[in-house]
C-alpha positions in Angstrom: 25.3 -115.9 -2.6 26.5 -119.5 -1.7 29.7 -117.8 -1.1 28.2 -115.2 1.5 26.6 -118.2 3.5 29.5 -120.1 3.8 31.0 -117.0 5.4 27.7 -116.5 7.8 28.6 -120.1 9.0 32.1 -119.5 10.0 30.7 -116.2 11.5 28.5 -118.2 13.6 31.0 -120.7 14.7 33.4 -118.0 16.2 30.9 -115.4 17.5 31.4 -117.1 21.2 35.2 -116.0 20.5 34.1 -112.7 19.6 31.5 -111.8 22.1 29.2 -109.4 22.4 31.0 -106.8 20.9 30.4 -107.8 17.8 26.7 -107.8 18.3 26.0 -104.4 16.7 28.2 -105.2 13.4 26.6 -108.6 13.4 23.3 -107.5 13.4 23.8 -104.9 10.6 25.1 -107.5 8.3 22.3 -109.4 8.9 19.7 -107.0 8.3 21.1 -106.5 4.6 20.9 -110.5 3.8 17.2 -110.1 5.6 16.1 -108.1 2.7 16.9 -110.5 0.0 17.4 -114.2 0.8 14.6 -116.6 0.3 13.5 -119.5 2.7 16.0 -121.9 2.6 18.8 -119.5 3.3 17.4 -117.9 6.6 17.7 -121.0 8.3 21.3 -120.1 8.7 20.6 -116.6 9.6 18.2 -117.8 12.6 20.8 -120.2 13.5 23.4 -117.2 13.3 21.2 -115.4 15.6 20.5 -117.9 17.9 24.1 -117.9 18.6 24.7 -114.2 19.0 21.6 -114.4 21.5 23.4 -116.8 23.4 26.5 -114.4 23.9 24.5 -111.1 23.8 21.1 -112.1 25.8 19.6 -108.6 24.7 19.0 -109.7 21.3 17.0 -113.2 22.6 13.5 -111.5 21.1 15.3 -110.5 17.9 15.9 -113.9 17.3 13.4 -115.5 18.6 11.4 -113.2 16.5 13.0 -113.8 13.0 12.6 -117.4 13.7 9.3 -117.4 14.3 8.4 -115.1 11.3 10.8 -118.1 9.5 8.9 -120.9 11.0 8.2 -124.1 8.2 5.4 -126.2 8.5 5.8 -130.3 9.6 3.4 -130.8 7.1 4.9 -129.1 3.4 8.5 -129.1 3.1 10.0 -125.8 2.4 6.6 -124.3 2.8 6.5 -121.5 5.8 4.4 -122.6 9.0 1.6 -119.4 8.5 0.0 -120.2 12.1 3.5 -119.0 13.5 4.0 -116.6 11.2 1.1 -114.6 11.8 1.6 -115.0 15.4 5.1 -113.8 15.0 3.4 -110.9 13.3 1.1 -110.0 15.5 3.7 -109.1 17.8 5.4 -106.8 16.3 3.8 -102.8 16.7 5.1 -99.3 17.1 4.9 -100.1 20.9 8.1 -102.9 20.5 9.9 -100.0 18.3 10.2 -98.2 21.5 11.6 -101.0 23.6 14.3 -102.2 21.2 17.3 -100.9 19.8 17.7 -99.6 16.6 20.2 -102.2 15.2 17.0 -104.6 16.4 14.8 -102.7 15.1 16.3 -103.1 11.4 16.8 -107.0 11.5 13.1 -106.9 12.2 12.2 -104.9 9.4 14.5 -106.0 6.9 12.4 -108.8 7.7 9.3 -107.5 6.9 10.3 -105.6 3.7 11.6 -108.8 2.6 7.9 -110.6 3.7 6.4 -107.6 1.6 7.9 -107.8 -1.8 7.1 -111.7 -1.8 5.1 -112.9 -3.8 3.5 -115.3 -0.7 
């Protein structure tokens, strides 16, 4: 798992080399480690996808989205920020399902699966 963060790292550093080509492939990855990796670890995924946003400005709500729906509180350290999160969730219905595409679409609910099988 350490392993497979190391390589989301380097993946983030050259995905201005790479370009939005890589978006789709990127996103797909991404949406598997959504499904499993706790807190701490998603802070590289948001920073991942702040990144590809950068190159690819189509997926700018993606990751704004994941980020909010990662957001820690300034109070309790590695404790999730549930103002935001709820706020994050609020946006998300059928309606958004329509207007995305469907590699966004499964970063979002990878997401959510993950958010349902926690214990939180």
């Amino acid at each position: 798992a350490d392993f497979c963060f190391e390589v989301v790292q380097v993946i983030r550093d050259i995905v201005p080399v790479l370009g939005s080509e890589s978006t789709n492939k990127i996103l797909n990855a991404v949406s598997l480690l959504l499904t499993s990796t706790d807190l701490d670890k998603r802070v590289f995924i948001c920073d991942l996808l702040d990144v590809v946003a950068r190159v690819d400005p189509s997926v700018h709500f993606v990751a704004k989205l994941v980020q909010d729906l990662n957001a820690t509180s300034n109070t309790k350290l590695g404790s999730l920020d549930y103002d935001n999160v709820v706020s994050a969730y609020e946006k998300i219905n059928v309606y958004i399902f329509y207007t995305i595409r469907e590699d966004h679409a499964l970063v979002i609910l990878s997401h959510c699966v993950y958010d349902m099988l926690s214990e939180e």
